[in-house]
C-alpha angles and dihedrals in degrees: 000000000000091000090067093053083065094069120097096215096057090050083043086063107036085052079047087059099053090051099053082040084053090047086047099058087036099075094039087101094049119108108277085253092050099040099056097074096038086049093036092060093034089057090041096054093046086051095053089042096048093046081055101038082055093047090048083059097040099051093034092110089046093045090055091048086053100050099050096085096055112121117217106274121231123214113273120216122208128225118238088250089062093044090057092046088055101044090040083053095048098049087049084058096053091042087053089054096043096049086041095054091038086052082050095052096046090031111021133228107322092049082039093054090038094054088047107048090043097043087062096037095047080047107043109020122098104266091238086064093056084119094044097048093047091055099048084047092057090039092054088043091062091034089058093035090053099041094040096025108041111005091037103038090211101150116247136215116285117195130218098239082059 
């Protein structure tokens, strides 16, 4: 027992768990219509980190028997082709952001989540999904747009053409 208590990550989610305790209790003063999505985050995220703070106790026999087996790893160097695919990778990523949230200020949420969800899945998506891609982007478009936008209430974007 005391040899899972060494682990970082174990003392990295039980400080996890006083903060989203200490969200929790935050937002206990708010007004009843302020206080339910706060709280609502706060007891979903003890609950996640709770569920793998108790499977990090659980496995923790099986986690030391897999690890066993590892070699000692030596640095690896990457060639200049896999330094500009990842670069090139990385700037794609900030111009999807950029021209997402530009679409969400001239167009508002919705615009703003398509051309999200369809800038990284036209750019890194395997070209034969294209289909695919386009439909989970428009179905995680409506799935955000009906939690956040009508079971939830949180206001939503609004852009300045409408």
């Amino acid at each position: 027992m005391k040899e899972k208590f060494k682990s970082t990550e174990v003392w990295f989610k039980i400080a996890l768990l006083f903060v989203f305790g200490g969200f929790y209790l935050l937002a206990m003063p708010f007004p009843e219509d302020s206080k339910q999505f706060p709280q609502l985050l706060a007891a979903i995220s003890l609950a996640l980190t709770v569920i793998a703070l108790g499977m990090d106790f659980l496995r923790a026999q099986v986690a030391v028997g897999e690890i066993g087996g590892v070699d000692d790893t030596e640095l690896m160097v990457l060639d200049a082709a896999t330094r500009r695919a990842r670069r090139k990778r990385f700037y794609q990523s900030w111009a999807i952001l950029l021209v997402s949230t530009g679409a969400g200020i001239l167009g508002g949420f919705l615009l703003s989540t398509v051309f999200l969800f369809v800038g990284f899945g036209l750019a890194f998506g395997r070209r034969e999904n294209v289909a695919k891609n386009l439909i989970v982007a428009a179905g995680m478009t409506v799935v955000v747009y009906v939690v956040f936008g009508r079971i939830m209430a949180v206001p939503l974007l609004d852009g300045v053409l409408w």
